[in-house]
C-alpha positions, 0 to 999 in steps of 0.5 A, a space after each residue: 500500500 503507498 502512502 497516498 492509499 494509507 492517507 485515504 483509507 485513513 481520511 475518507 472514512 471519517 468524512 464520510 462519518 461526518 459529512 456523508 448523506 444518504 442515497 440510493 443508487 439504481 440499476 434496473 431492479 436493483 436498488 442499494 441504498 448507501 452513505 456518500 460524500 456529496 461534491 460537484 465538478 465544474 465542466 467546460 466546453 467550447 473553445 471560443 477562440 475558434 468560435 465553439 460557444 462554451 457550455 458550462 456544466 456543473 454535476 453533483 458527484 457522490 464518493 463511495 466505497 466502490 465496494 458499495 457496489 461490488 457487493 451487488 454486482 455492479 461493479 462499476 457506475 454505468 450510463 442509464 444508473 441514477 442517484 436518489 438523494 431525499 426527493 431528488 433524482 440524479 443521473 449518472 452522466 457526464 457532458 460531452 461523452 466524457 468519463 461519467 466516474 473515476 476511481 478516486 484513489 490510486 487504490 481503486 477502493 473509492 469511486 468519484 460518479 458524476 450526475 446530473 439533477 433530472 427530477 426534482 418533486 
């Protein structure tokens, strides 16, 4: 283990004690219902030099223990999943086909998704 995954492995879970809310993640049928660290990502695209306008683009992003879903089959976040926070519906999905999640550390034992709201009662 490096000492950035000995870092993580110290750190994250107590954020998550601290600061994690509860979600529901979603994949057809299956429904598992979780504690994440809630966060955003600020997205850009165009370029406006050339005359692309630029698109901004912010997502709500939950870290988790990618064991969450191990333990379920689902190994991996996936296009088509989606996030229930309280009243809330959040897809998973990242702007233009960029990557919709990333392992967070180098360990691969935390999972940074990246969503979008779409329902909102």
């Amino acid at each position: 283990m490096s000492a950035l995954d000995t870092i993580v492995a110290a750190v994250l879970p107590s954020v998550l004690a601290q600061r994690g809310v509860a979600i529901t993640y979603h994949r057809g049928a299956t429904e598992i219902a979780l504690t994440a660290i809630p966060g955003r990502t600020d997205w850009a695209a165009g370029d406006t030099q050339i005359g692309t306008p630029a698109i901004a683009w912010e997502s709500r992003d939950y870290l988790f223990a990618a064991a969450s879903l191990a333990g379920f089959d689902l190994t991996t976040p996936q296009r088509g999943d989606y996030v229930t926070e309280g009243n809330r519906r959040y897809d998973v999905m990242a702007p233009a086909n960029l990557q919709h999640w990333r392992y967070t550390d180098p360990g691969r034992q935390w999972i940074r998704v990246h969503t979008k709201l779409t329902e909102s009662a």
